[in-house]
PDBQT receptor file of N, H, CA, C and O in Angstrom, charges set to zero:
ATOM      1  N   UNK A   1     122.013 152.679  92.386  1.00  0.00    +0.000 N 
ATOM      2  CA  UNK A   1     122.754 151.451  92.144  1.00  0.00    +0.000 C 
ATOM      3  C   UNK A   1     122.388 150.378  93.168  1.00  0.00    +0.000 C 
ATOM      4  O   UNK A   1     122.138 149.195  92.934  1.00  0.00    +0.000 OA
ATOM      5  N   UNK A   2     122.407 151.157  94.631  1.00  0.00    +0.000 N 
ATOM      6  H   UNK A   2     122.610 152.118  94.821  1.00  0.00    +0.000 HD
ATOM      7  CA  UNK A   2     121.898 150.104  95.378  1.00  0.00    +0.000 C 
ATOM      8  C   UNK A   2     120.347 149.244  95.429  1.00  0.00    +0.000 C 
ATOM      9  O   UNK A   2     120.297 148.143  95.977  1.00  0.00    +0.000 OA
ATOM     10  N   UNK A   3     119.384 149.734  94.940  1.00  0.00    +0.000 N 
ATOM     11  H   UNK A   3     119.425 150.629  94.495  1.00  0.00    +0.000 HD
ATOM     12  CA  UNK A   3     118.598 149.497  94.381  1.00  0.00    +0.000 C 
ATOM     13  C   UNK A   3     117.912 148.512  93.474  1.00  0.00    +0.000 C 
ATOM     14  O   UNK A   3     116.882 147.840  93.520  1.00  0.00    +0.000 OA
ATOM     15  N   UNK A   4     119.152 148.748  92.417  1.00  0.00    +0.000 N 
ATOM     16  H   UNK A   4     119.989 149.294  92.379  1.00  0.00    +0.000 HD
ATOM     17  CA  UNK A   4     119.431 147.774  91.445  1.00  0.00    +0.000 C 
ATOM     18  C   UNK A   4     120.035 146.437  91.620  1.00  0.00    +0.000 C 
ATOM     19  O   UNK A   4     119.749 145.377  91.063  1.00  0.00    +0.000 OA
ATOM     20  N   UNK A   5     120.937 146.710  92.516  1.00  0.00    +0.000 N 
ATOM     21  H   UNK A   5     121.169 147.571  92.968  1.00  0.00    +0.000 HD
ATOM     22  CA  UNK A   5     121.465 145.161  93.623  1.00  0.00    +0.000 C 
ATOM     23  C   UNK A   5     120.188 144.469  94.056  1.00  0.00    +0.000 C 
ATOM     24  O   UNK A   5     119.753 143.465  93.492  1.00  0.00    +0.000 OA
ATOM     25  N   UNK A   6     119.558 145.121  95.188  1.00  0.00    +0.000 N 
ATOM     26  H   UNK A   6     119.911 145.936  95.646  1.00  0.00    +0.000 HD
ATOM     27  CA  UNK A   6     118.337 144.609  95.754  1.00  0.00    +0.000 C 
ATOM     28  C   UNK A   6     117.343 144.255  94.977  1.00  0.00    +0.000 C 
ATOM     29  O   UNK A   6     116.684 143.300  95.386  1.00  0.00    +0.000 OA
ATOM     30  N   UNK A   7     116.891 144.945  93.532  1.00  0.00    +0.000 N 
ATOM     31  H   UNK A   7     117.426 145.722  93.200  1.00  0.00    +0.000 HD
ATOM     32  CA  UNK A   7     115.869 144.714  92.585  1.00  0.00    +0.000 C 
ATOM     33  C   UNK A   7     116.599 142.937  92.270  1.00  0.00    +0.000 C 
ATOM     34  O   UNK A   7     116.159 141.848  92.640  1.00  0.00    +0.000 OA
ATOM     35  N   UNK A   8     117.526 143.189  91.661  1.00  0.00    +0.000 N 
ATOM     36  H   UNK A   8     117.883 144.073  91.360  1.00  0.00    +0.000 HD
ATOM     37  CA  UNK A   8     118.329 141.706  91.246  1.00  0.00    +0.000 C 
ATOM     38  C   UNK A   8     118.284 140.446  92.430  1.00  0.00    +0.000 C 
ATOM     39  O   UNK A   8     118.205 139.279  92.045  1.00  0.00    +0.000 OA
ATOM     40  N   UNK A   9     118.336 140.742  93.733  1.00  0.00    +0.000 N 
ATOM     41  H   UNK A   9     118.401 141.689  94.046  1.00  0.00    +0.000 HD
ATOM     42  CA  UNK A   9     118.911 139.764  94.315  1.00  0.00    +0.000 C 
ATOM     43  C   UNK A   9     117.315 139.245  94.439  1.00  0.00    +0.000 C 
ATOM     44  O   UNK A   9     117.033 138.081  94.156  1.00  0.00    +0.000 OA
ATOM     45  N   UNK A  10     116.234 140.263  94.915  1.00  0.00    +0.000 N 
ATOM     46  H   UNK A  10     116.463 141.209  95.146  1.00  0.00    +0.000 HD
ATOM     47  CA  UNK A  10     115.132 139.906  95.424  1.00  0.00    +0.000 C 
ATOM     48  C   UNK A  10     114.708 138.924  94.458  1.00  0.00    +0.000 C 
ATOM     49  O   UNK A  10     114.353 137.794  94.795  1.00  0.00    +0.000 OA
ATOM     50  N   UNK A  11     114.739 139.348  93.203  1.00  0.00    +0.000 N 
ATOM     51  H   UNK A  11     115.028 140.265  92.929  1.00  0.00    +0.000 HD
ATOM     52  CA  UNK A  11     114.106 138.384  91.804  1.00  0.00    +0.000 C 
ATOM     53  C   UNK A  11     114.664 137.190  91.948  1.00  0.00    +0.000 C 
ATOM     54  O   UNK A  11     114.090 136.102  91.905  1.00  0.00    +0.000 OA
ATOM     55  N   UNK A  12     116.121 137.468  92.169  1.00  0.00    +0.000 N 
ATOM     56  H   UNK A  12     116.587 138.351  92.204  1.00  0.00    +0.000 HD
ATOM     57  CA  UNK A  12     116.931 136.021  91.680  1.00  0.00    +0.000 C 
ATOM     58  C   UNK A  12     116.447 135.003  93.403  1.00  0.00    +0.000 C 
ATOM     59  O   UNK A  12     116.725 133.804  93.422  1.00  0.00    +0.000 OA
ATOM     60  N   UNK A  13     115.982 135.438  94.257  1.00  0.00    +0.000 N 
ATOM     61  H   UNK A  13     115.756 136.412  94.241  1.00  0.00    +0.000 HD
ATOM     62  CA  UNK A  13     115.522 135.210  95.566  1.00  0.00    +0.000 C 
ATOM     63  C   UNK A  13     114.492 134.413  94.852  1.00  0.00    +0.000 C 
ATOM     64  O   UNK A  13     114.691 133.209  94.689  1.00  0.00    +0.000 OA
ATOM     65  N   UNK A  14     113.394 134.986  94.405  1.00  0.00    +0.000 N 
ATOM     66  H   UNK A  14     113.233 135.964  94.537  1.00  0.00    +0.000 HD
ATOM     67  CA  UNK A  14     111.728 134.756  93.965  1.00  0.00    +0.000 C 
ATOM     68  C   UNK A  14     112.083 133.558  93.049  1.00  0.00    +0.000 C 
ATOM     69  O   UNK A  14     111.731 132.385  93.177  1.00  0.00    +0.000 OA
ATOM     70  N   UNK A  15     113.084 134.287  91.822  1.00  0.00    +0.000 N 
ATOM     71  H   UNK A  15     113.369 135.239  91.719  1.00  0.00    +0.000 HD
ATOM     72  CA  UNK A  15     112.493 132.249  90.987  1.00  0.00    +0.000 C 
ATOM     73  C   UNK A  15     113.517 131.081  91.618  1.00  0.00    +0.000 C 
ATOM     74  O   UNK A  15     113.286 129.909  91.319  1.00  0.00    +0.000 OA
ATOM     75  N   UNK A  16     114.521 131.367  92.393  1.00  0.00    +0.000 N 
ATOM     76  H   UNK A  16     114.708 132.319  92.636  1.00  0.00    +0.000 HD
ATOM     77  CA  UNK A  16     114.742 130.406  93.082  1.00  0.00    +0.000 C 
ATOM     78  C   UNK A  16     114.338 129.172  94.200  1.00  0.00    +0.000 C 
ATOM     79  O   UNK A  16     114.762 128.037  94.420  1.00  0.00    +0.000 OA
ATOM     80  N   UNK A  17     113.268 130.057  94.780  1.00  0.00    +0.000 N 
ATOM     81  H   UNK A  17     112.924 130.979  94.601  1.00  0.00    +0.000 HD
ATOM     82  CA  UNK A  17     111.983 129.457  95.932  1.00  0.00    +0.000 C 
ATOM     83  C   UNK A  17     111.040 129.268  94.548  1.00  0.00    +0.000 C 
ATOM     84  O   UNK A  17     110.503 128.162  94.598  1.00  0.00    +0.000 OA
ATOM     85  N   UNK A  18     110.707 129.940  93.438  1.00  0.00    +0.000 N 
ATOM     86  H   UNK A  18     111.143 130.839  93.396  1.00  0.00    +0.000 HD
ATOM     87  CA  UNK A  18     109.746 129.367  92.419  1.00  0.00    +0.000 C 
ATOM     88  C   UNK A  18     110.016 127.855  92.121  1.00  0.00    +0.000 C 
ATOM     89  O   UNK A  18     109.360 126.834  92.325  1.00  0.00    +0.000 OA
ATOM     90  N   UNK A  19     111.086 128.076  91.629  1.00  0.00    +0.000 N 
ATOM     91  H   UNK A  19     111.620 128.906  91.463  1.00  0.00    +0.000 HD
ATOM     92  CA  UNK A  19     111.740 126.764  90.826  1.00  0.00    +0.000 C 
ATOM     93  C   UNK A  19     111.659 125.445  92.076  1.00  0.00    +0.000 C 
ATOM     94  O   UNK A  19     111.233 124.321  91.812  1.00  0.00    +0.000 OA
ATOM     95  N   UNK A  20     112.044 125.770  93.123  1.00  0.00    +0.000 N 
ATOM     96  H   UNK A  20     112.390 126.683  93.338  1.00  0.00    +0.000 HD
ATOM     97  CA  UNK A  20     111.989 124.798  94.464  1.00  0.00    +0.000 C 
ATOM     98  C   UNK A  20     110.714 124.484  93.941  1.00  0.00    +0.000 C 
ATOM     99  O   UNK A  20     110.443 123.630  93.097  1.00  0.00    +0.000 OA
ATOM    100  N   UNK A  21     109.902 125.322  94.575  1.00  0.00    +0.000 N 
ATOM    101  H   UNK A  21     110.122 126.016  95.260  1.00  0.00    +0.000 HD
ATOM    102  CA  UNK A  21     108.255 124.687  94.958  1.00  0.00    +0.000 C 
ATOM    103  C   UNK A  21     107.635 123.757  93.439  1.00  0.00    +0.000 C 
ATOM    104  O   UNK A  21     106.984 122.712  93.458  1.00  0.00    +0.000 OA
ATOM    105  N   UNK A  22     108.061 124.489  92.295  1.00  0.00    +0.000 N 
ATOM    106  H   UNK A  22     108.590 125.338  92.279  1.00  0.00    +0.000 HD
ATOM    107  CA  UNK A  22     107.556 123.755  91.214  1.00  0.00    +0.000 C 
ATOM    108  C   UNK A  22     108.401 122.400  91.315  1.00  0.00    +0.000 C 
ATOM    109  O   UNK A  22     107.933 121.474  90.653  1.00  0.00    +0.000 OA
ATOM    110  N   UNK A  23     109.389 122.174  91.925  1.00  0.00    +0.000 N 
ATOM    111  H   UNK A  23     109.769 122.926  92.463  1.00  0.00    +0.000 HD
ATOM    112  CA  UNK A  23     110.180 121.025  91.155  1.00  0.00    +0.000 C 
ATOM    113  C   UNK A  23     109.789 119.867  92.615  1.00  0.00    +0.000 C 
ATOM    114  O   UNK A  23     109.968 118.649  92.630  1.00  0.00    +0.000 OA
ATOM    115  N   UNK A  24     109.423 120.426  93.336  1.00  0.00    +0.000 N 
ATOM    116  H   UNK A  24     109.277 121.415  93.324  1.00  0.00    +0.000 HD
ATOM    117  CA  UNK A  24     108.621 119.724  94.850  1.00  0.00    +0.000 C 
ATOM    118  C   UNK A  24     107.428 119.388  94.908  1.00  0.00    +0.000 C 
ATOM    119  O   UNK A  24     106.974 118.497  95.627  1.00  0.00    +0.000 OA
ATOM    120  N   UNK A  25     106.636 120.292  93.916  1.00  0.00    +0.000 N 
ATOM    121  H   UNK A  25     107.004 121.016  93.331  1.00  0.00    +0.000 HD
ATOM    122  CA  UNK A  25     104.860 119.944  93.432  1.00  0.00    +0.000 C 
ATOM    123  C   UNK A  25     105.216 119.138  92.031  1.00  0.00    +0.000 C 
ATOM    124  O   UNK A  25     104.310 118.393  91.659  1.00  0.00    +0.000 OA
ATOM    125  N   UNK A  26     105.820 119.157  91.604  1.00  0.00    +0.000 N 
ATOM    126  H   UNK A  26     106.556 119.762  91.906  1.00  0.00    +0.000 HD
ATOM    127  CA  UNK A  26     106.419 117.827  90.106  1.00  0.00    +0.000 C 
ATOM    128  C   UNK A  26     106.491 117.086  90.790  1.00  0.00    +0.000 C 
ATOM    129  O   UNK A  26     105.426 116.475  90.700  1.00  0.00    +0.000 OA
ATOM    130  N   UNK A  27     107.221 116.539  91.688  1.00  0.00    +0.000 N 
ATOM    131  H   UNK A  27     108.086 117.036  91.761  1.00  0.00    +0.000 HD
ATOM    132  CA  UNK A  27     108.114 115.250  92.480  1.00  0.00    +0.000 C 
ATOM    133  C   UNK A  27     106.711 114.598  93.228  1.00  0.00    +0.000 C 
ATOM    134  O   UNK A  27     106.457 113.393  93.228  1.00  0.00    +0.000 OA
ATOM    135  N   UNK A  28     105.887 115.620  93.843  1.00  0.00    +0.000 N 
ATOM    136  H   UNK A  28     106.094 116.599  93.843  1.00  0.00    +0.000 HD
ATOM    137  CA  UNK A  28     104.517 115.194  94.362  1.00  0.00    +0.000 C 
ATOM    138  C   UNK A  28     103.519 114.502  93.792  1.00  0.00    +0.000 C 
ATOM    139  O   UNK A  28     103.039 113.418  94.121  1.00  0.00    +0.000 OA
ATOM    140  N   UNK A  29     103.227 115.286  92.833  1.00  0.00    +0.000 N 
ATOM    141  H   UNK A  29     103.617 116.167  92.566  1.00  0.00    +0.000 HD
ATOM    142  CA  UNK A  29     102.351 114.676  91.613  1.00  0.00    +0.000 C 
ATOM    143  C   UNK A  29     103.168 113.336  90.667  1.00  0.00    +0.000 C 
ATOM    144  O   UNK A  29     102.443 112.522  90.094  1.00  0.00    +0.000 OA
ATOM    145  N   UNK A  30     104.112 113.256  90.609  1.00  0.00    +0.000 N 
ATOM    146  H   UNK A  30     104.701 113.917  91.074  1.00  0.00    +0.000 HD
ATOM    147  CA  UNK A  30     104.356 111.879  90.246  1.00  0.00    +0.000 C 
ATOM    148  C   UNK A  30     105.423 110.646  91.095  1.00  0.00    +0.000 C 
ATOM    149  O   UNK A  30     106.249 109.841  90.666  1.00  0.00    +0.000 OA
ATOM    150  N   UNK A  31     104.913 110.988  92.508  1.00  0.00    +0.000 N 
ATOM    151  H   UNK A  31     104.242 111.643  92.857  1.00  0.00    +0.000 HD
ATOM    152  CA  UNK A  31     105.226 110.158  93.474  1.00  0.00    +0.000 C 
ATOM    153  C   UNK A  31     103.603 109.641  93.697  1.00  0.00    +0.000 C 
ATOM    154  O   UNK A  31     103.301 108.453  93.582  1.00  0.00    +0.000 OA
ATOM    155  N   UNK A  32     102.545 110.772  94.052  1.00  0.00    +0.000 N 
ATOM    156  H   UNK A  32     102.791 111.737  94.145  1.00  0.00    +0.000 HD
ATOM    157  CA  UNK A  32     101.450 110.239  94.288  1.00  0.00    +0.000 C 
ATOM    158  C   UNK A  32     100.181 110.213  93.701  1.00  0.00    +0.000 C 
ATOM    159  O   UNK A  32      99.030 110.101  94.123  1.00  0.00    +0.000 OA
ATOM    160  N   UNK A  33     100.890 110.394  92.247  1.00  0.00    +0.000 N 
ATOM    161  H   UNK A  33     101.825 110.485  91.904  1.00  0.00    +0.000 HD
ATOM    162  CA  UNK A  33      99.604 109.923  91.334  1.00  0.00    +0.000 C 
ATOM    163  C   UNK A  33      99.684 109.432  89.927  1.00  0.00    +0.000 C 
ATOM    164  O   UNK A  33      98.765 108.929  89.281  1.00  0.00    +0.000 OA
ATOM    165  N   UNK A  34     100.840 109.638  89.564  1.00  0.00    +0.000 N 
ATOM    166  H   UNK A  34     101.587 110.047  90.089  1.00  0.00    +0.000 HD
ATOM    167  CA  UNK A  34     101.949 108.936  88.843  1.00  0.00    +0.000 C 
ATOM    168  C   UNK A  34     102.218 107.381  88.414  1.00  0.00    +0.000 C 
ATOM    169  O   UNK A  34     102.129 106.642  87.434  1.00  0.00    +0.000 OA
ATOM    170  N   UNK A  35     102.596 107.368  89.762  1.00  0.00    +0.000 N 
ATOM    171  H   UNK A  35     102.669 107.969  90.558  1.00  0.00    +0.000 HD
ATOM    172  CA  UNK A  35     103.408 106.248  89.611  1.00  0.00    +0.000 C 
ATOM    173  C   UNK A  35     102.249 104.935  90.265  1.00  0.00    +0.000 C 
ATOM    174  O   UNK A  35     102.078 103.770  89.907  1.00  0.00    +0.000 OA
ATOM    175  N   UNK A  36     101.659 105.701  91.270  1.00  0.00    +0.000 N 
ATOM    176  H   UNK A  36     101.798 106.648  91.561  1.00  0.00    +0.000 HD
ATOM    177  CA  UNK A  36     100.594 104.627  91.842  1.00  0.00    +0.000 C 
ATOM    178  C   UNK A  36      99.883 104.077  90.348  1.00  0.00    +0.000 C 
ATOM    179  O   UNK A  36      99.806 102.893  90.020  1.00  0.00    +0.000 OA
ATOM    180  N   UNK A  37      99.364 105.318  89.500  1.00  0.00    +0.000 N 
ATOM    181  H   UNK A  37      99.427 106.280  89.766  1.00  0.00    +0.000 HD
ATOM    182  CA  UNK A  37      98.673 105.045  88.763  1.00  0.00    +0.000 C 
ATOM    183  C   UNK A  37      99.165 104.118  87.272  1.00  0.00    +0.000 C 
ATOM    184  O   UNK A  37      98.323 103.500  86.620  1.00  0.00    +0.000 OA
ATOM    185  N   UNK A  38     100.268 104.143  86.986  1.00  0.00    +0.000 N 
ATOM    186  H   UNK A  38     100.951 104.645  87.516  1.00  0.00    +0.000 HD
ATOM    187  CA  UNK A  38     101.320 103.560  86.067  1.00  0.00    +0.000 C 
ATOM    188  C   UNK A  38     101.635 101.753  86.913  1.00  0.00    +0.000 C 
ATOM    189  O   UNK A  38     101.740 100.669  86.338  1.00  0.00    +0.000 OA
ATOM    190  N   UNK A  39     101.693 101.999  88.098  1.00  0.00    +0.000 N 
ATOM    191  H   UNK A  39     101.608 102.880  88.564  1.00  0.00    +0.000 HD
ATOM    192  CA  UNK A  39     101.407 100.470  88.704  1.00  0.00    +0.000 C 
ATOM    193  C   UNK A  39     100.205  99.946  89.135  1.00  0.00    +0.000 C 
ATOM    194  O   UNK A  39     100.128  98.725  89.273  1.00  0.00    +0.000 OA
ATOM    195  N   UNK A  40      99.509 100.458  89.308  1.00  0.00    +0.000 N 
ATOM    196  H   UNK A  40      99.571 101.450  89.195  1.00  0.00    +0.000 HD
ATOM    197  CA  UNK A  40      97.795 100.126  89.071  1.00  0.00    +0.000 C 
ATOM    198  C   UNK A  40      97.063  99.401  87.467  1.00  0.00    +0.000 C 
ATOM    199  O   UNK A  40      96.269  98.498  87.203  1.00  0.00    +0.000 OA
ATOM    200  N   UNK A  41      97.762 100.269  86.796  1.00  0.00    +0.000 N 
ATOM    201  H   UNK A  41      98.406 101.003  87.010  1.00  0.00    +0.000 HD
ATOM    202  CA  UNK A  41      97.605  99.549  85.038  1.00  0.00    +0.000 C 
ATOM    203  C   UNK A  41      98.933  98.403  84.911  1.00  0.00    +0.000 C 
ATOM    204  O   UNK A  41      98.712  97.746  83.894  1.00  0.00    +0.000 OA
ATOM    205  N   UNK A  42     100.135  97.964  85.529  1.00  0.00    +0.000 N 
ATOM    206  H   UNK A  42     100.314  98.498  86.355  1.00  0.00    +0.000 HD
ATOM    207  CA  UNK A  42     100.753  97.106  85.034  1.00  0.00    +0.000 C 
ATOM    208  C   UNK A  42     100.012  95.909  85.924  1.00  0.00    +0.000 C 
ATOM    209  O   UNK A  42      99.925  94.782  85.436  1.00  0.00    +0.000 OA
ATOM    210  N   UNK A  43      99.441  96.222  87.354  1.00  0.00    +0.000 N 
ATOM    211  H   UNK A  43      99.512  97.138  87.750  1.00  0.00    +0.000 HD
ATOM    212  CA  UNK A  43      98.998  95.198  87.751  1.00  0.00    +0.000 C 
ATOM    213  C   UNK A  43      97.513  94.861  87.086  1.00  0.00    +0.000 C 
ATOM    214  O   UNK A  43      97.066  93.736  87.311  1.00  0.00    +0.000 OA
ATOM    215  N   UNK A  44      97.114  95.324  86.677  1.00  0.00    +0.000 N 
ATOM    216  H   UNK A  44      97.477  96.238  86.494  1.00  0.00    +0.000 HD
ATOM    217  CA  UNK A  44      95.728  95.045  85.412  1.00  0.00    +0.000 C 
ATOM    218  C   UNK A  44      96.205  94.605  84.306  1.00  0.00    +0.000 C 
ATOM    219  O   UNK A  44      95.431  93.735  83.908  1.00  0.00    +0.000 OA
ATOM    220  N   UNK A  45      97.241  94.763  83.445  1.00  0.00    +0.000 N 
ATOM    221  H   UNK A  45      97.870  95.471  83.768  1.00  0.00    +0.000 HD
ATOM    222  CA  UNK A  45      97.823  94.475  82.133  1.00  0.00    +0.000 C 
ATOM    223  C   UNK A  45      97.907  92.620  82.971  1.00  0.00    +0.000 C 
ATOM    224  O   UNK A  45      97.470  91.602  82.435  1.00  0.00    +0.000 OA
ATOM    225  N   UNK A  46      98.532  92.692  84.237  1.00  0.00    +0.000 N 
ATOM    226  H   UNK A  46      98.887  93.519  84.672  1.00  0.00    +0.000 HD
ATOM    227  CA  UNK A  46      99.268  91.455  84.498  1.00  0.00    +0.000 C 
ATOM    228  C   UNK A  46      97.894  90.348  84.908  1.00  0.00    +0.000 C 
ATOM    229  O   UNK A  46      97.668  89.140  84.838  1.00  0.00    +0.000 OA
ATOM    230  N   UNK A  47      97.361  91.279  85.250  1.00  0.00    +0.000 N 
ATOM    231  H   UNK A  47      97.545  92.261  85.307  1.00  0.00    +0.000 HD
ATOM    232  CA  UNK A  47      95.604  90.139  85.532  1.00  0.00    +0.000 C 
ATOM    233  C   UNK A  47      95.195  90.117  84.660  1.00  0.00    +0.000 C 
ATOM    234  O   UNK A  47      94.316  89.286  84.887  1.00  0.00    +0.000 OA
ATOM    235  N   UNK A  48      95.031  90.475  83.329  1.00  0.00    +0.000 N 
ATOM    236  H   UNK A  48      95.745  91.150  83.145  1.00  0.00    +0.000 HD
ATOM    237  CA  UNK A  48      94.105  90.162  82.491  1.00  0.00    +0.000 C 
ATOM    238  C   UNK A  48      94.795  89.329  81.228  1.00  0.00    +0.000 C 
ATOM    239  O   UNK A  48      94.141  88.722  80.379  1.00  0.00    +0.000 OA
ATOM    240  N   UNK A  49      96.544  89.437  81.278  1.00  0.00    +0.000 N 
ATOM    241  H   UNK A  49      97.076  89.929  81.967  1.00  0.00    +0.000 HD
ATOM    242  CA  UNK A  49      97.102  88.079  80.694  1.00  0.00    +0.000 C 
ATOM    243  C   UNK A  49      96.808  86.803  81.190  1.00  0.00    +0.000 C 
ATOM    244  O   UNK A  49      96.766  85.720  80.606  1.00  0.00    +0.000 OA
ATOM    245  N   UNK A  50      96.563  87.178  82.651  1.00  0.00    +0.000 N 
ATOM    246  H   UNK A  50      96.598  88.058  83.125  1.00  0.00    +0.000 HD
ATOM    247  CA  UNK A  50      96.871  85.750  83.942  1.00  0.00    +0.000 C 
ATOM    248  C   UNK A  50      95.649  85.173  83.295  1.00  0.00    +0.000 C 
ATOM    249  O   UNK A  50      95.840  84.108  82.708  1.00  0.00    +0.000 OA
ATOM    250  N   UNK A  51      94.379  85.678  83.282  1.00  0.00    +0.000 N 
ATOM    251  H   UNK A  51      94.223  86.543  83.759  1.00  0.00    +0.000 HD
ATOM    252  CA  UNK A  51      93.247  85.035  83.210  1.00  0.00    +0.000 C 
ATOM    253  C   UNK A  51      93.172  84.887  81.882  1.00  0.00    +0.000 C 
ATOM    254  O   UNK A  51      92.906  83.719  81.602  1.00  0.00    +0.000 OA
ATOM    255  N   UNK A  52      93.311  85.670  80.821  1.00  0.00    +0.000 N 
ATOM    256  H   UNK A  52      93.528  86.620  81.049  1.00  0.00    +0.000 HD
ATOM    257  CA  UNK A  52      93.564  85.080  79.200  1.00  0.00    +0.000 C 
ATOM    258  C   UNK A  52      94.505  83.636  79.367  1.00  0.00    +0.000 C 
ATOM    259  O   UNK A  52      94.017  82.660  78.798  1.00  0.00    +0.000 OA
ATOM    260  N   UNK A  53      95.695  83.433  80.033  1.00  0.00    +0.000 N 
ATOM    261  H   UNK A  53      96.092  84.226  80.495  1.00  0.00    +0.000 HD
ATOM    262  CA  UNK A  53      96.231  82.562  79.716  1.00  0.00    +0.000 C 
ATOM    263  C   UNK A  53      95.352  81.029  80.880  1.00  0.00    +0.000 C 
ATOM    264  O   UNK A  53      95.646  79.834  80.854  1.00  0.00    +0.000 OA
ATOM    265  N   UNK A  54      94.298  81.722  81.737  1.00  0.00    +0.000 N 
ATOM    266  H   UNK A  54      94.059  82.693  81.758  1.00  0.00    +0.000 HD
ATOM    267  CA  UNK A  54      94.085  80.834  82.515  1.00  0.00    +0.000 C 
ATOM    268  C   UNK A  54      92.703  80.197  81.421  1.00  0.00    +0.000 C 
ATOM    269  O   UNK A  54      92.400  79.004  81.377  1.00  0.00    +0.000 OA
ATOM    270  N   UNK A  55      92.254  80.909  80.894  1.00  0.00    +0.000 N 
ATOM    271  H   UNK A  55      92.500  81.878  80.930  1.00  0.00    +0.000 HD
ATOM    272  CA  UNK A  55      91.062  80.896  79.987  1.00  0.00    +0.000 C 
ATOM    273  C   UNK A  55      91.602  79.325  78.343  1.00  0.00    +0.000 C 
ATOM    274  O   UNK A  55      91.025  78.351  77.860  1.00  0.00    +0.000 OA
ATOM    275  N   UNK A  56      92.987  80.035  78.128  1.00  0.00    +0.000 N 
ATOM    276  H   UNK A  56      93.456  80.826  78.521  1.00  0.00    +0.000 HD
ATOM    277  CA  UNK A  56      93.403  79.105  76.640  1.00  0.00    +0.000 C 
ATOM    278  C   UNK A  56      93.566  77.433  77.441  1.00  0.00    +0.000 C 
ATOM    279  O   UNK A  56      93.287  76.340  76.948  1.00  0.00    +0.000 OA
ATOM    280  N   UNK A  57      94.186  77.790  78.998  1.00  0.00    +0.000 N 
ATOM    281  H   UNK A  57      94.413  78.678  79.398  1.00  0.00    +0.000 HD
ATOM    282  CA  UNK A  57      94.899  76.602  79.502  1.00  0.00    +0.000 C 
ATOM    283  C   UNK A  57      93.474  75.690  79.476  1.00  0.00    +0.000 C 
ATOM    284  O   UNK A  57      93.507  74.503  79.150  1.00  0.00    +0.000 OA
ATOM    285  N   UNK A  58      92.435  76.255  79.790  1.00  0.00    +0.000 N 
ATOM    286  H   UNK A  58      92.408  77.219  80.055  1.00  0.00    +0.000 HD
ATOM    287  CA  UNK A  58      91.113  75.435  80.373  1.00  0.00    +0.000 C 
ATOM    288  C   UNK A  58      90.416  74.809  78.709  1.00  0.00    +0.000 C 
ATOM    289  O   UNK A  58      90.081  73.660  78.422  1.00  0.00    +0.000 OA
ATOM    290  N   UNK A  59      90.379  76.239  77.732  1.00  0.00    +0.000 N 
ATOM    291  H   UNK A  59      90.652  77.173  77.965  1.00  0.00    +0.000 HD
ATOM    292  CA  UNK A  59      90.286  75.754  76.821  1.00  0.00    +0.000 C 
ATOM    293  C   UNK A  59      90.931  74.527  76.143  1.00  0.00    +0.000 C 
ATOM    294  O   UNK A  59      90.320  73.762  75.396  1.00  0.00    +0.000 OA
ATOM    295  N   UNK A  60      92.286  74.417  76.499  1.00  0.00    +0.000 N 
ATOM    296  H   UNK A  60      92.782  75.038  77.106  1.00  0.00    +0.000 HD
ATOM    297  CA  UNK A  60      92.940  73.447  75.286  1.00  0.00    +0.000 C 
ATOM    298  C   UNK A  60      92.537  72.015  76.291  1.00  0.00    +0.000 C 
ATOM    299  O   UNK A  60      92.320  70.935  75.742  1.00  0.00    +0.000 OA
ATOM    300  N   UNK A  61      92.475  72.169  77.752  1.00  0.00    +0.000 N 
ATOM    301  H   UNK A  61      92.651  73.047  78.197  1.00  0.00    +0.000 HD
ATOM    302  CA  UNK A  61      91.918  70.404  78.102  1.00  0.00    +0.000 C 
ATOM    303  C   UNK A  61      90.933  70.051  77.985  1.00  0.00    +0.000 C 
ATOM    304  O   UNK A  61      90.958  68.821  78.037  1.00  0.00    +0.000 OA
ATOM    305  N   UNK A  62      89.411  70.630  77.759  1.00  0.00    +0.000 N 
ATOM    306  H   UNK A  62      89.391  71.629  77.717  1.00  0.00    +0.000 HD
ATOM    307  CA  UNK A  62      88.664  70.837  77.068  1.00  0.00    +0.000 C 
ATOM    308  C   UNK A  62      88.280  69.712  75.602  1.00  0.00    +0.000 C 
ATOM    309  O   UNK A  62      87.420  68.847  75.438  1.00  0.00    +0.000 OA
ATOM    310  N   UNK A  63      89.485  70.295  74.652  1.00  0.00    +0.000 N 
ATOM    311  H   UNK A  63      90.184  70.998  74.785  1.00  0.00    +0.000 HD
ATOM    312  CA  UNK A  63      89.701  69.839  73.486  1.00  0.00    +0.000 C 
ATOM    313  C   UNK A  63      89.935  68.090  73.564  1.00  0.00    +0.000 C 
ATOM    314  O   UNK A  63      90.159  67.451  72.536  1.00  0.00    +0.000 OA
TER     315      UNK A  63
């Protein structure tokens, strides 16, 4: 029986430090490659309106 305590606690020990480390290597990977990378493309989405709209502005005095 005692055995069976220790078989249980050790496991419930193991995916508890599992679950930590996975949910600490998640939090890692989209703190530092994630999110840099998700604001790296909004600041490109935002330069390449800037210069489309800098492109129509030049165009229409132009006209």
């Amino acid at each position: 029986m005692d055995q069976v305590i220790l078989s249980f606690v050790v496991w419930t020990v193991v995916i508890l430090v599992s679950a930590a480390f996975l949910k600490g290597l998640g939090n890692f990977l989209f703190e530092e490659i994630v999110e840099p990378y998700q604001l790296w493309r909004a600041e490109a989405k935002a330069r390449r309106e800037r210069i489309k709209a800098e492109r129509e502005w030049q165009a229409s005095r132009t006209r």
